[in-house]
C-alpha positions as a LaTeX table, in Angstrom:
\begin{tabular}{lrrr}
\hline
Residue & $x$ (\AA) & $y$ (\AA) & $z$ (\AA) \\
\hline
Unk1 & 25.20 & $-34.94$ & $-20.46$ \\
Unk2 & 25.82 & $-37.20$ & $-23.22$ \\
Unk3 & 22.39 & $-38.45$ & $-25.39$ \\
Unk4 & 22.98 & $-42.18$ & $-25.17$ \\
Unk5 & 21.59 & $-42.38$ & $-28.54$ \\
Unk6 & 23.18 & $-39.62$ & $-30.59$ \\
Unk7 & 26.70 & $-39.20$ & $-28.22$ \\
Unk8 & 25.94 & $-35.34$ & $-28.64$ \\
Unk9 & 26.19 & $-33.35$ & $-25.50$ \\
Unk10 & 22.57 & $-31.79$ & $-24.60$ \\
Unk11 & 22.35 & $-28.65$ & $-22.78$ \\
Unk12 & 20.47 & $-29.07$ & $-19.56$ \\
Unk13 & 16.71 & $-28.41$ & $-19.83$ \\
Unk14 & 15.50 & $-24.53$ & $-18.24$ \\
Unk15 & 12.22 & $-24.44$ & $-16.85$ \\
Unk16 & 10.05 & $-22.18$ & $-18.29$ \\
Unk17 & 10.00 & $-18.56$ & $-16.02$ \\
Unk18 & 6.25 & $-17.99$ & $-14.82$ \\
Unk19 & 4.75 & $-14.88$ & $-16.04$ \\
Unk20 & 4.89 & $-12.35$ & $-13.76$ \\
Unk21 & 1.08 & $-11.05$ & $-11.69$ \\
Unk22 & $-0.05$ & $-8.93$ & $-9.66$ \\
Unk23 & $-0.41$ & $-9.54$ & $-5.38$ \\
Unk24 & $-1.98$ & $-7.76$ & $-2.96$ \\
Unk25 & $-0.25$ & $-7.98$ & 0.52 \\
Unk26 & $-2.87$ & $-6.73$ & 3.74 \\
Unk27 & $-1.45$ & $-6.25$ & 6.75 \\
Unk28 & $-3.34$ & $-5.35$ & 9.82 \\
Unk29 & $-1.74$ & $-3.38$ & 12.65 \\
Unk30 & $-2.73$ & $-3.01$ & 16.61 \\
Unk31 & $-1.78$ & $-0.44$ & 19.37 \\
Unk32 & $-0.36$ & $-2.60$ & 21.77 \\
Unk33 & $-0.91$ & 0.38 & 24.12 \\
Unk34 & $-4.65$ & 0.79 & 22.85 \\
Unk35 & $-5.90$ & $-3.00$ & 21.51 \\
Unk36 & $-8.90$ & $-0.99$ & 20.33 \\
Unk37 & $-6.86$ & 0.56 & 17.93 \\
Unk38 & $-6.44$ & $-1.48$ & 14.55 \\
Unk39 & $-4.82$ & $-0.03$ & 11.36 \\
Unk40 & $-4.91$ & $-1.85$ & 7.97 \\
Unk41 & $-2.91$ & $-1.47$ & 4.67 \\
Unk42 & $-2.47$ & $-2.95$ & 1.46 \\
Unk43 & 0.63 & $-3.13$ & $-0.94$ \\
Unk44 & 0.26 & $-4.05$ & $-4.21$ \\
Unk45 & 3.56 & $-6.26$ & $-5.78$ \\
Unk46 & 3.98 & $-7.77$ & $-9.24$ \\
Unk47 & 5.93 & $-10.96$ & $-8.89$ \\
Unk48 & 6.09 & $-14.42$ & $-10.44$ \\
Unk49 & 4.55 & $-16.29$ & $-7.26$ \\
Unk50 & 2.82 & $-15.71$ & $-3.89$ \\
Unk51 & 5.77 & $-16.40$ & $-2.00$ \\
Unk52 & 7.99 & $-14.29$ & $-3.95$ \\
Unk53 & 5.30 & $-11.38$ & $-3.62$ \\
Unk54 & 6.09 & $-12.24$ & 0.54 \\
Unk55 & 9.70 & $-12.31$ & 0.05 \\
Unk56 & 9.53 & $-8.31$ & $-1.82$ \\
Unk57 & 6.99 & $-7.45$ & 0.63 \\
Unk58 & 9.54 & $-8.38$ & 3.49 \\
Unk59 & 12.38 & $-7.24$ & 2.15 \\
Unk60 & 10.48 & $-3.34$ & 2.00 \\
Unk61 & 9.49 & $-3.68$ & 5.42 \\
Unk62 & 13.18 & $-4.68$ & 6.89 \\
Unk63 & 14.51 & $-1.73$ & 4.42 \\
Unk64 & 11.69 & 1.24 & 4.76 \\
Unk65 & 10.55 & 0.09 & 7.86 \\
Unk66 & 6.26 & 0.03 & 8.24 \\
Unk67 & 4.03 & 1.99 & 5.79 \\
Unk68 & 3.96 & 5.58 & 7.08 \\
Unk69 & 0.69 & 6.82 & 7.73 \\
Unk70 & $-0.31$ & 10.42 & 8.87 \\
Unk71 & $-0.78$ & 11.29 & 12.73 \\
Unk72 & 0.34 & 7.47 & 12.81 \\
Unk73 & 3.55 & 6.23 & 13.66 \\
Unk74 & 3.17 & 2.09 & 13.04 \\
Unk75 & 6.79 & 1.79 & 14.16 \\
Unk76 & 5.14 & 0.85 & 18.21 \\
Unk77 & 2.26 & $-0.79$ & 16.87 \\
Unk78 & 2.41 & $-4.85$ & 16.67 \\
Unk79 & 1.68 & $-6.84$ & 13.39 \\
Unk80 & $-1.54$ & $-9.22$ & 13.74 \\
Unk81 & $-2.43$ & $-10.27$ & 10.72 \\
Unk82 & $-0.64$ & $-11.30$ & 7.04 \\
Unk83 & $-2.03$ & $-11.99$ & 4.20 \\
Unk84 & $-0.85$ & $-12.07$ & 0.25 \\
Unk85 & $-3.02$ & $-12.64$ & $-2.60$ \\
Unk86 & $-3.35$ & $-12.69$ & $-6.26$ \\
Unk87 & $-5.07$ & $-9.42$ & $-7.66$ \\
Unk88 & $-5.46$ & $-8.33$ & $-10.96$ \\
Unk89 & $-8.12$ & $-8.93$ & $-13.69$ \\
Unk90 & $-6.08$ & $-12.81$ & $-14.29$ \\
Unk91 & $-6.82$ & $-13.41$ & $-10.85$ \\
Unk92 & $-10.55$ & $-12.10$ & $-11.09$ \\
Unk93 & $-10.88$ & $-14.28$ & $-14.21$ \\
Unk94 & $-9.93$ & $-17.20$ & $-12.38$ \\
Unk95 & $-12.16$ & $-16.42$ & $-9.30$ \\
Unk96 & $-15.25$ & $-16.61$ & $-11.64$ \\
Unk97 & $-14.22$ & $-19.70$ & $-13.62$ \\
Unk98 & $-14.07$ & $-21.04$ & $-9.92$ \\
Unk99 & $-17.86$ & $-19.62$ & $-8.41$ \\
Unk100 & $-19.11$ & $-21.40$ & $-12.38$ \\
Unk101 & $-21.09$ & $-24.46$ & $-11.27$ \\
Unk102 & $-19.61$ & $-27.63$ & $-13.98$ \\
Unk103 & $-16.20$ & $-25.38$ & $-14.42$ \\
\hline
\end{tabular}
């Protein structure tokens, strides 16, 4: 695009890339034969947002399948429960500066 003021071309402005942090993706598991029987895991990603932490997370899963565990095959089991998070000492940090009354 032209500057209307100068006539020089500008190149187009790049947002800045986030910095990349750590997630923590739990997933909880149940037997559908036994509801009884629950099974949770964690996976820890590094990505630039939540929702690209989800997307990696997802993209495992369709690829490897669900996390093998021993005497456990997840593969019957049904998913119940998603959740991603930031973890990490950034996301501790910011946790506190949250619980600080005034902050």
């Amino acid at each position: 695009m032209l500057s209307k003021l100068t006539g020089r071309a500008e190149p187009p402005a790049v947002p800045p890339t986030p910095p990349t942090r750590w997630y923590t993706a739990l997933t909880v598991y149940r037997d559908p034969a036994n509801p009884a029987s629950v099974v949770r895991t964690s996976k820890t990603l590094k990505a630039r947002s939540a929702r690209e932490a989800t997307l990696l997370y997802f993209a495992e899963l369709g690829e490897a399948g669900p996390p093998k565990l021993p005497g456990t095959d997840l593969s019957a089991w049904t998913m119940v429960r998603f959740d991603i998070s930031e973890s990490g000492e950034d996301a501790l940090e910011e946790q506190e500066r949250r619980r600080r009354p005034g902050a």
